[in-house]
N, C-alpha and C positions, 0 to 999 in steps of 0.2 A: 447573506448566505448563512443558512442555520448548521451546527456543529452538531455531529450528530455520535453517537460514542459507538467502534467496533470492537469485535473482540478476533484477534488474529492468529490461527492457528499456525506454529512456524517451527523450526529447530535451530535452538538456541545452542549454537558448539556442536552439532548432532546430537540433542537430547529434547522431545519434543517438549514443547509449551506452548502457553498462551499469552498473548499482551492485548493488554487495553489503549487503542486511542481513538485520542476524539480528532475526525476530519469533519470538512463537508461533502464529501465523497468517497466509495470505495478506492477511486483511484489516488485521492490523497494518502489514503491510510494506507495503501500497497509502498507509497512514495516515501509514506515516511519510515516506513521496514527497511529503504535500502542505507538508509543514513545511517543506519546502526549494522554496524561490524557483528556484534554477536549472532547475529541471525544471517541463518546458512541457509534455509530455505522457508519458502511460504508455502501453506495448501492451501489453505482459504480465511476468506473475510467474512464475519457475519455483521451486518447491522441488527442493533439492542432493539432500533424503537418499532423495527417490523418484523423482525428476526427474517429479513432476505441475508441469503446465503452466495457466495462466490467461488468456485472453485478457483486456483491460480494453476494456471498449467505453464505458467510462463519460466523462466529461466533469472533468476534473483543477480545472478554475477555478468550477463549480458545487458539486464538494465542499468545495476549499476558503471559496465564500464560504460555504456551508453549516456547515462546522466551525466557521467563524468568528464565526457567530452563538449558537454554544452556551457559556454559560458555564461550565458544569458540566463538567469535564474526567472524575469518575468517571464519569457517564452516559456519555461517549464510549468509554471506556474498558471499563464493562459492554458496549457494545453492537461494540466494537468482536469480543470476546472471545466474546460470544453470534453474530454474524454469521458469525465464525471456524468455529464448532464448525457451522455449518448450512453455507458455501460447501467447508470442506476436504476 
């Protein structure tokens, strides 16, 4: 799987920014917004190498208590990878 570099439009504490990371999917790079505490909300994903865009209309503190419930880190991970190949 190739890595591919986003840029995530978010609010950081309620102050917007931007952050860079590299997933191999938009669905990874949503994933790894909810690991970090300073970000209160997501609007969208862009990938660099095609400049495709993603709006996020989703709910950031439901995924996370969501994620939070699952123990199994492979299954997040399979499904993260499989949601990837169905949203990119």
């Amino acid at each position: 799987m190739e890595l591919n570099e986003y840029i995530i439009d978010v609010d950081l504490y309620n102050k917007k920014d931007k952050l860079k990371v590299w997933a191999t999917n938009s669905t990874e790079a949503i994933d790894s917004m909810l690991a970090l505490e300073i970000v209160t909300e997501i609007y969208s994903v862009k990938r660099l190498s095609d400049d495709k865009s993603w709006n996020f209309t989703g709910d950031i503190n439901l995924l996370r208590d969501i994620r939070n419930e699952i123990d199994d880190e492979g299954l997040i991970y399979s499904e993260i990878i499989n949601q990837g190949e169905i949203n990119d």
